[in-house]
C-alpha positions in Angstrom: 91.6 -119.6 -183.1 87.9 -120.7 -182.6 85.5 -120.7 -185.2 81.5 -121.5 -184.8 79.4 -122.1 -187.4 75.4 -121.8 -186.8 73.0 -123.6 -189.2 69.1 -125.0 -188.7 67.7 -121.5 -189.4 64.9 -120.6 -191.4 61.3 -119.8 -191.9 58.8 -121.6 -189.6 54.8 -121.2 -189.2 53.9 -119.7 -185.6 53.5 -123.3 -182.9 56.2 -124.8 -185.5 59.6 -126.0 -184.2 63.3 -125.6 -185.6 65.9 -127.0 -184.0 69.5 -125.2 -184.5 73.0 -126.3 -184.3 76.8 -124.8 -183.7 79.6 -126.6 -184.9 83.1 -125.5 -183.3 86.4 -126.0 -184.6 89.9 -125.0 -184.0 92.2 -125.1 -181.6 90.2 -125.1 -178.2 89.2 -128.4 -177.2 86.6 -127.6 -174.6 84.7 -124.4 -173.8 83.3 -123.9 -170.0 80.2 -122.4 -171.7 78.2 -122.9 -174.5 75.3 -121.0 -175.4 72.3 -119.2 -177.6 72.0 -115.6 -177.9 69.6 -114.0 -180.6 68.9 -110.3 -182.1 65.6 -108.9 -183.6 65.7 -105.8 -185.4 65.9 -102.6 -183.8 67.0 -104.6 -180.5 69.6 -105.3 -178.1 71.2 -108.7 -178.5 69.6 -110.8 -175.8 70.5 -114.4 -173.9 68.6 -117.0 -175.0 70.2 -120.3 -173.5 73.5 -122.0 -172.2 74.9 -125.1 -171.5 77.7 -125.4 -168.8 80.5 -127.8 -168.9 78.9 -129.6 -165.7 75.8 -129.7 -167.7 73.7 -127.0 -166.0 71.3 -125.3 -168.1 70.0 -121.8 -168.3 67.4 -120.2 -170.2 65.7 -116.4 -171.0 62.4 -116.0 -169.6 61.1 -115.3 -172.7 62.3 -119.0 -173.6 61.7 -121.1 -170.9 59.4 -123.6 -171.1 59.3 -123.7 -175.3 63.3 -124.1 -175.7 66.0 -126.8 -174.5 69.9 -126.8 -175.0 71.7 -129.6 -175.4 75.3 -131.1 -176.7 77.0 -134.1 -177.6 80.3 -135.1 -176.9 82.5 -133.5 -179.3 82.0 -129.4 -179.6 78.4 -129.4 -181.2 75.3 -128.0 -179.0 71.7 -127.6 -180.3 69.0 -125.3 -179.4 66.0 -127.9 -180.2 62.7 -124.7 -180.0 59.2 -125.5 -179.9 55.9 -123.1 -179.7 57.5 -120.8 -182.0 55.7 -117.3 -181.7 56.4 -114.2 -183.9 58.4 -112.6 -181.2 61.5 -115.4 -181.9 62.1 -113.8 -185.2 65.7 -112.4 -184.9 69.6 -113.7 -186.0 70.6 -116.5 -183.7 74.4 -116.6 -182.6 75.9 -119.5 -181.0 78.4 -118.6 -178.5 81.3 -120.6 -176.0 83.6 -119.4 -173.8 87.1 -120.6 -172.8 89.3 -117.4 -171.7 87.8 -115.5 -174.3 84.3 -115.4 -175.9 83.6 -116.6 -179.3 80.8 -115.8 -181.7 79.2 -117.4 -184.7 78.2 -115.3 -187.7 74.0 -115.9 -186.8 71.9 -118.0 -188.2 68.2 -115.7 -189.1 65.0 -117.4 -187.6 61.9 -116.2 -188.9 58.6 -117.2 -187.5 55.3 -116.3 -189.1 51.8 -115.3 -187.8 
């Protein structure tokens, strides 16, 4: 059993920053991905970022540029995002993979004009 727990969420000015972090515990010691996935209202839930176990990175379009992944050495990654615009307003989930995917419970991001 894996659990993930998002936090770093909240309300932010539009050009601010925020910089979000999952936590993973349980009974899975590594995870061959790690990544960022987010949901606006009225929207499909849609990538974001990931983190591989080799280290390779991957980002939305939407994102690139303005947002970096990152992790430390025990089962914590961060999505460090700058240039906030409007349009990043949604629930942020943190997600890894190892057989099977996990999900944490969203974190909401809200990012004003």
């Amino acid at each position: 059993q894996v659990r993930l727990v998002e936090s770093g969420g909240g309300l932010v000015q539009a050009g601010g920053s925020l910089r979000l972090s999952c936590t993973a515990s349980g009974s899975v010691l590594s995870f061959s991905v790690m990544g960022w996935y987010r949901q606006a209202p009225g929207k499909e839930r849609e990538f974001v970022a990931a983190i591989y176990s080799g280290g390779i990175t991957k980002y939305g379009d939407s994102v690139k540029g303005r947002f970096t992944i990152s992790r430390d050495v025990t089962r914590n990654w961060y999505l460090r995002m700058d240039s906030l615009k409007p349009e990043d307003t949604g629930v942020y989930y943190c997600m890894s993979k190892s057989g099977y995917d996990y999900w944490g419970q969203g974190t909401q991001v809200t990012v004003s004009s």
